[in-house]
Each structure stands twice: as C-alpha cells, then as structure tokens.
C-alpha positions in Angstrom: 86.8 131.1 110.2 84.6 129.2 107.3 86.2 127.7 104.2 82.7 126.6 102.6 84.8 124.6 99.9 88.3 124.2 98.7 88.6 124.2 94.6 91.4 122.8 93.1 92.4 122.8 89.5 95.6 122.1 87.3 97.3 125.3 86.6 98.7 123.7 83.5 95.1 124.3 82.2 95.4 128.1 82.0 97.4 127.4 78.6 94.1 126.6 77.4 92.3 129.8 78.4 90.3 128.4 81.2 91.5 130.4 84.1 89.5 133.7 83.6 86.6 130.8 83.0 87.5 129.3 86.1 87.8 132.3 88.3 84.9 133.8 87.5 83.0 130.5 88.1 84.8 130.2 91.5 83.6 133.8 92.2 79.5 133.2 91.3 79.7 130.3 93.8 81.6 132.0 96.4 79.0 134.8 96.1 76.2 132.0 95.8 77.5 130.5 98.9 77.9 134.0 100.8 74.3 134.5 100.4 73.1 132.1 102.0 74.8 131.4 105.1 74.9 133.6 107.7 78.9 133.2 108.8 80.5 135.3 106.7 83.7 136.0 108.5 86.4 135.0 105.2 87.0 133.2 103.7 84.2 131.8 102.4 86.3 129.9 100.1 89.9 129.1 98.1 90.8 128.9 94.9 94.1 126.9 94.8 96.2 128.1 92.3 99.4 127.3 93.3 101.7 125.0 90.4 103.6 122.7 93.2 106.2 120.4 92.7 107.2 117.5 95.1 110.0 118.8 96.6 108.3 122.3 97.6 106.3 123.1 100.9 103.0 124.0 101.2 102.1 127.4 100.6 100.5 129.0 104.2 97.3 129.8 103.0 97.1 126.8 101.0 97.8 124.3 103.6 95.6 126.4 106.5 92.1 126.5 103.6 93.5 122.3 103.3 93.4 121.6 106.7 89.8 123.2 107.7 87.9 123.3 104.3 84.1 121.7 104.2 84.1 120.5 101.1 86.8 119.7 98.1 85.6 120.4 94.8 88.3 119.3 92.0 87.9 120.9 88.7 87.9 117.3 86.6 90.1 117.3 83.1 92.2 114.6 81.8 95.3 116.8 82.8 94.1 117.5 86.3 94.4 113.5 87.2 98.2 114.1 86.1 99.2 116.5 88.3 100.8 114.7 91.2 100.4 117.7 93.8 96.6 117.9 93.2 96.4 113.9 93.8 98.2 114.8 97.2 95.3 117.8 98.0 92.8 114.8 97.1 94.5 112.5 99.7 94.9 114.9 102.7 91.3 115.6 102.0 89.7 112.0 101.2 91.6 110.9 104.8 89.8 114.2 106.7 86.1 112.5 105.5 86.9 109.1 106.6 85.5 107.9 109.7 85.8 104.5 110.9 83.4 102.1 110.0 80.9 103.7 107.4 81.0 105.0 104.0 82.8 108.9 104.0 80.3 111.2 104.0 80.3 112.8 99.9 82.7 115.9 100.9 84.5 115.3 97.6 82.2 116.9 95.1 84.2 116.5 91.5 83.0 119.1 89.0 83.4 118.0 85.2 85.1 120.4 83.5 86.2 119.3 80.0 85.7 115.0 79.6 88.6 113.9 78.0 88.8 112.3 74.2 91.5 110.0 75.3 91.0 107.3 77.7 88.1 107.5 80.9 87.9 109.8 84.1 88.8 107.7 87.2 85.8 105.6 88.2 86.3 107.0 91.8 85.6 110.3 91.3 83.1 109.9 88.3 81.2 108.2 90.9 81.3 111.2 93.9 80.2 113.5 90.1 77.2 115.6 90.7 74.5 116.0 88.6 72.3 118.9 88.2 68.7 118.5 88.0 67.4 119.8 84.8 63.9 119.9 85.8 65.1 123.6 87.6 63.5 125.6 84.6 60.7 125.5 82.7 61.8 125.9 79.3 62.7 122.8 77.4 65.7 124.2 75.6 66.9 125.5 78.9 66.5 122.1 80.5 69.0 120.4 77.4 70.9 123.2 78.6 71.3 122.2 82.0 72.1 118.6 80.2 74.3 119.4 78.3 77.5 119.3 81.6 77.3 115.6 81.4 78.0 115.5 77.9 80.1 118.6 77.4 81.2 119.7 80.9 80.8 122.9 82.7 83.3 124.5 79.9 80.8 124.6 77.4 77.9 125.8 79.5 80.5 128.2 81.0 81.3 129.6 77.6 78.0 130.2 76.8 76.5 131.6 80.0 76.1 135.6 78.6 73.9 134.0 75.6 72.0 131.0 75.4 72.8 128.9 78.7 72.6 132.0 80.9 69.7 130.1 82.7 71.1 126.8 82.9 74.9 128.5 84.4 72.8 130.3 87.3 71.0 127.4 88.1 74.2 124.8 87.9 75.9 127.4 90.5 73.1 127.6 92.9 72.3 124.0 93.1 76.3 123.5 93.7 75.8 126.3 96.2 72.9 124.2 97.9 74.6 121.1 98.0 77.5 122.5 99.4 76.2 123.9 102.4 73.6 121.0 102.8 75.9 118.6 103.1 78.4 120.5 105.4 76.1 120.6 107.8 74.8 117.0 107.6 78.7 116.3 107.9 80.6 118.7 109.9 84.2 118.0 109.7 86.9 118.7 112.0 89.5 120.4 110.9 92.9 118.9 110.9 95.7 120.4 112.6 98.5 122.1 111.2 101.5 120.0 112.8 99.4 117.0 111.2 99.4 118.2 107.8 102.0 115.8 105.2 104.5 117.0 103.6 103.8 117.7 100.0 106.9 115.4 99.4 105.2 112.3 101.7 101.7 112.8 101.2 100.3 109.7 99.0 99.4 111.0 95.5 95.9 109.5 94.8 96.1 110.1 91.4 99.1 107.3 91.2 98.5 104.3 89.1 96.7 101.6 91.3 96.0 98.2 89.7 92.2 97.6 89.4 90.2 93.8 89.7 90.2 92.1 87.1 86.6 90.2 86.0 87.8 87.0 85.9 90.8 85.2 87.1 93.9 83.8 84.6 94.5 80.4 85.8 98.4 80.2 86.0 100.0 78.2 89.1 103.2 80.1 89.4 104.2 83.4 88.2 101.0 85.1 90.2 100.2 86.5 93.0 96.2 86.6 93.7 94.7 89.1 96.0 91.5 89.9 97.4 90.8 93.2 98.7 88.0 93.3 101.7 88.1 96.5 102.1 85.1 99.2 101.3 87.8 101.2 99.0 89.3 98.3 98.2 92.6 98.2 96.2 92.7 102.1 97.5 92.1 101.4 101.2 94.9 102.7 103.3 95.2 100.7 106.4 97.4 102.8 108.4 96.2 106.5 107.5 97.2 108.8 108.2 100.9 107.8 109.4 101.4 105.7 106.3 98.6 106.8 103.8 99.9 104.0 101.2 97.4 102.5 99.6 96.8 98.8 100.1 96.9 98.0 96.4 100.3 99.8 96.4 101.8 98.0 99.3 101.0 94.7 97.6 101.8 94.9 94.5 105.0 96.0 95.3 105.9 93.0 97.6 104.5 90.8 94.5 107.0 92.2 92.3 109.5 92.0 94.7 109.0 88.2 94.8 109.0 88.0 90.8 104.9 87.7 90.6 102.7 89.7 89.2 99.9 90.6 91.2 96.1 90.1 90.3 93.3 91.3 91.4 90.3 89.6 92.7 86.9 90.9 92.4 85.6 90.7 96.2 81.7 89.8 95.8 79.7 86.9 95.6 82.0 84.7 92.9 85.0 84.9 95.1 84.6 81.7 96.4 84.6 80.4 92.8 87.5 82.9 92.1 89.9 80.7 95.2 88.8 77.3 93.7 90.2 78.4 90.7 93.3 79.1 91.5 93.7 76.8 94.4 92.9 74.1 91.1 95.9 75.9 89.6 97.9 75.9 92.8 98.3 79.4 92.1 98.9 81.7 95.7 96.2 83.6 96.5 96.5 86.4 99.4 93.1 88.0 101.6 93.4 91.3 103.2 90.6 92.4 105.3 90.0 95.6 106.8 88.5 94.9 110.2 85.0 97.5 109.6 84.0 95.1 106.7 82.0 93.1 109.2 79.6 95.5 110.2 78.5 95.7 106.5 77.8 93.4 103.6 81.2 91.8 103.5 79.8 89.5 106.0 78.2 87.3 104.2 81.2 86.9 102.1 83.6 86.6 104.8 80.9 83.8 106.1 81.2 81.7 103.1 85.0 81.8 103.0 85.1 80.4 106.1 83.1 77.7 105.1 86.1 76.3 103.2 90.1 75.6 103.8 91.6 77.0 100.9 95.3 75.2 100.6 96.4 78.2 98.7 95.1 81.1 100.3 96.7 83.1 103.4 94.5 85.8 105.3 95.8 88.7 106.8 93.9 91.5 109.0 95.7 94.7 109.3 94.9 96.7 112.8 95.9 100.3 112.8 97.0 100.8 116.4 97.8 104.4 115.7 93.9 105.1 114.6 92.3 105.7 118.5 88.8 105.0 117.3 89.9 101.5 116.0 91.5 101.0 119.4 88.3 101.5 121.0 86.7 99.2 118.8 89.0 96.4 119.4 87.3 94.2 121.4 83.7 94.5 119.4 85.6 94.1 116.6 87.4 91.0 117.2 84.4 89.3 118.6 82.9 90.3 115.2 85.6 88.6 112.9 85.5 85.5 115.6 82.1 85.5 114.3 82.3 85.7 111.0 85.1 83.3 110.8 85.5 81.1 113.3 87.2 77.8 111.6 89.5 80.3 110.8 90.5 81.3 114.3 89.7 78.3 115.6 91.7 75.6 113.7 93.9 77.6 111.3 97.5 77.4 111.4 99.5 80.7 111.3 100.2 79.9 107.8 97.3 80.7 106.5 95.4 83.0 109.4 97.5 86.0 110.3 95.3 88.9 112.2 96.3 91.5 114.0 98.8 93.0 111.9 99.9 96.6 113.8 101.8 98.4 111.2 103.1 99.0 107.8 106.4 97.7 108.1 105.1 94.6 109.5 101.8 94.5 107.1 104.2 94.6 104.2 106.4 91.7 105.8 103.8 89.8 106.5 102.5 89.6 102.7 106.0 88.7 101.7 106.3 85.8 104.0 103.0 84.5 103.3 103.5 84.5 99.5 106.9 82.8 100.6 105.4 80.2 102.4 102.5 79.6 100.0 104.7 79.2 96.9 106.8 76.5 98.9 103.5 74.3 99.9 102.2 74.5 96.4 105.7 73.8 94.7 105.1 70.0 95.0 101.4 70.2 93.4 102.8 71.7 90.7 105.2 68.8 89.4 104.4 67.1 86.2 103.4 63.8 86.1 105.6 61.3 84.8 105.3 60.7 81.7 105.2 57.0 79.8 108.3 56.0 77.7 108.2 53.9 74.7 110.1 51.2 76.1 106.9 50.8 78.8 104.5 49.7 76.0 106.8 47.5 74.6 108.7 45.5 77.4 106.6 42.8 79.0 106.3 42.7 82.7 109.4 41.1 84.3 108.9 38.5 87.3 111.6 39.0 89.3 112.6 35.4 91.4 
C-alpha cells in the first residue's frame, strides 16, 4: 500500500475559505500522481484534516498514512507554523528522512500557500520550498504566471486557475507530481512501525520556539552561557531521536536558565575561533556540542582549528546515541575520526573541559549543567576587579620600616 505524499494543513485555515481550495488542489495532484505510477493500490495519498490537541491520540488512518508516507508536503501559512500538532506530524516525519551521517534526503517538500504580512516563514522550511520552473510554457504572461507563487503563493494562482493562470495551476501540479515521485524513488523510505509511532502528547513539536545564532557575540563574563552547535541541523539537532526527540537547542537552553544564564548562540563556521577568544577575553563560559557525523563533512576543518588551541573557558561535550544501532556500528570509525580531528583534545585534556561519549539524555543534560558549573567557578577569580588606588597612596610617601 502507497501513500505517494502526506499533506498537512491547519484546519484553522478553513475560516478563511481555503478548504474547498485546498481539496480540490490535493485532488489534481493525487490524480496527477495516479497517472503516472503504475501502483495504484490506495491510497495514493492523505489529506490530513484532523484539528488535534495535545492530549488526544492519533487518529488510525492518520497515524498509519504518518508512518509509511513518501513524502510530507505542509501547506505553508503564518497560522500553520502555530499549530502545535502539525509541528509534531513535521517531527515524526523529519526523524523518518534522517539517516546517519549525511544530509536527509529533501522528503519534506513545503508548499507556500499564503506568505505572511507579519513576521518571516521559518528559514528551515523556506529552504526545503520548491520552486516551479517557469520556463514550462511558452507564453510570457503565462510564465509571470507561474512566478507569481513566490510572490503571492499558490492561493492566488489557485484562485485564478479557471481564468487566467489555468496554464500556470496545471503546470505547478504536474511539476509537484514529478518531483514527488522522482524523489521517492531516489530515496525510498522505510516505513516506521506502528508501536514506534510518539504519542501526540510526547512527540517534540518542531514548530516550538528554538533560539537561533546570533552574528556576533556580546562580550559579558558572567550572566552568559555561550554555545556552539556542531551539528548539521544545528540548534535543531536531536541527539537521541527518536527516544528523546528534544532538540539540542532546547536541552541547553534550558539547563542555562536553570543556572541563571542566558544562553547564546554561536555561529559554528570559520570565525568561531575568533568567537571563543572573545569570550574566553571576557571569561565568559562557553559550551561545544558536537554531533559525532560532523567529521565526515566540512566541520572538520573547524573542529581542526579548535584543537589547535586550549580554550580556558570552553568545555566540549560529544553526545553518543547508544539507542541509534547505525551509530553503534559506527563507533569505532567514528572515534578514530574525532581522535583525528582532535587529538590534544583527547590526548591532554582534563575531564573538565573534554567530555565524550555522552550515552543519553538524562546524562547529556547533566553533563551541560556540570560543565557550566565548573566553568563559572574557574573563571570566578579572572573576573575580580583590580584594586583600585586610594587617595591616601598619592599622597603618603613611602615608609622605611627599621
């Protein structure tokens, strides 16, 4: 049984009249699928129109089209990214794409409905956006049709697909229909079992406020708690998916604020060196997390010039998911990698500042507490003024004592 793709939208929408829009878009691409693939045992597709709240458990058919769909395809308004149950469909589904060790395949195809006046679409799923090659038709006017869903969104060209964007509508819904099936079959995905599914009440909502890096680094020595990300989703990585899918930028920001700092995020590139001098300059704690994969890509040369240096003020930690059986595997290649890659680190660093290994979340999210712990107590003494002169220096002479 084929579920081509799996199209989730906010229900709260429909107040605007975009449901009969909707629906009969989901129906020309389920029919523009159907026609060209030859499975056609249903179904070819869902349309999730369910209005869940926390507390309620997935819907059968919901949760069965969740666990084996191809492809996700989130219809993309402000209100959709507000709607905590369709962040949770996002998750299940972003952690089904996600192998080990390399970029997820792009199984998350975002569809612009209506861009919002107030405030930007999420960077990570502007990003996985398609675009629709206008060069399709011939016609310039249809072409600035076919244009016209980056600007406006599919709403528009929706709207007007009986009169003059008839073209450009077919044409958006057959090259969705293309890419859909193209990439399925570059990326088969294995469908993930029922007993495995989360709970709508603990699946992680991906839609939750994260903090993002900041482009350049406040220099305050207490009060702040620095941390780099080394990880290829950075502040969203989640090092212990699926049994804890928390992200990373969650799990340290809230040890940060349970130690009265406020966390700040570090741009992981090629200033990041500069970044740590900065605030080892302000004796101001700085914390590394790296995900073990990194060194297979173009982290490495980062992670190489880090080790170059003994940072007073900065702790690393490498979180090992010994729940994830491909990691397992991996273990021993991996390790030798990181040896590699930073070897003064495991060679002369002191468990105070070098902390790999890390197996779980409890202990992940211990770990960070302790080493901001530590970290504020070996910079406490850096941070005392110096004395300062009193009057009654400049103007008492120097006193022999016989």
């Amino acid at each position: 049984m084929t579920c081509w793709f799996f199209m989730s939208y906010a229900r709260a929408d429909d107040q605007h009249g975009d449901e009969e829009l909707i629906r009969e878009f989901y129906n020309s691409l389920k029919e523009a699928v159907s026609k060209r693939v030859q499975d056609q045992s249903p179904p070819v597709a869902y349309f999730d129109q369910a209005n869940l709240q926390p507390g309620d458990d997935w819907p059968d058919e919901l949760a069965n089209a969740l666990c084996s769909c191809n492809t996700f395809l989130p219809i993309m308004t402000a209100r959709y990214f507000t709607r905590e149950y369709c962040g949770r469909e996002w998750t299940i589904f972003d952690e089904r794409r996600r192998g080990p060790g390399s970029a997820p395949p792009p199984l998350i195809i975002p569809i612009l409905w209506v861009p919002p006046v107030e405030g930007p679409l999420p960077e990570y799923a502007t990003d996985l956006q398609v675009m629709f090659d206008p060069m399709t038709v011939q016609e310039a006017t249809e072409q600035r049709n076919i244009k016209d869903y980056g600007q406006y969104g599919l709403e528009h060209v929706a709207k007007r697909k009986k009169t003059t964007h008839i073209n450009a509508y077919d044409m958006i819904v057959v090259q969705l229909a293309v890419r859909i099936i193209e990439v399925t079959k570059k990326h088969p995905l294995q469908p993930l079992a029922r007993a495995a599914l989360p709970s709508l009440k603990t699946a992680s909502n991906r839609f939750a406020t994260i903090p993002q890096a900041q482009p350049a680094l406040a220099a305050a020595a207490s009060g702040r708690a620095n941390f780099a990300i080394v990880a290829a989703s950075e502040v969203e990585w989640m090092p212990y998916a699926p049994k804890e899918p928390e992200p990373i930028g969650l799990i340290a920001q809230a040890v940060a604020t349970e130690k009265r700092l406020i966390a700040n995020w570090m741009p992981v590139g090629p200033g990041l060196v500069q970044l740590l001098e900065q605030a080892e300059t302000a004796n101001s704690v700085a914390v590394m997390i790296v995900d073990p994969w990194v060194v297979q890509h173009h982290y490495r040369d980062i992670l190489q010039q880090f080790d170059k240096h003994q940072f007073r003020n900065c702790v690393v930690l490498i979180p090992w998911n010994k729940s994830d059986p491909t990691m397992q595997a991996a273990r021993d290649v991996l390790l030798d990698q990181l040896r590699n890659v930073l070897s003064r680190n495991f060679e002369g660093r002191k468990e105070t500042y070098f902390r790999p290994k890390i197996e779980d979340h409890a202990s992940l999210r211990a770990e960070i507490s302790c080493a901001l712990s530590d970290l504020e107590s070996l910079l406490a003494p850096y941070r005392q003024p110096a004395r300062k002169t009193g009057e009654s220096d400049h103007n008492q002479p120097p006193q022999l004592q016989t």
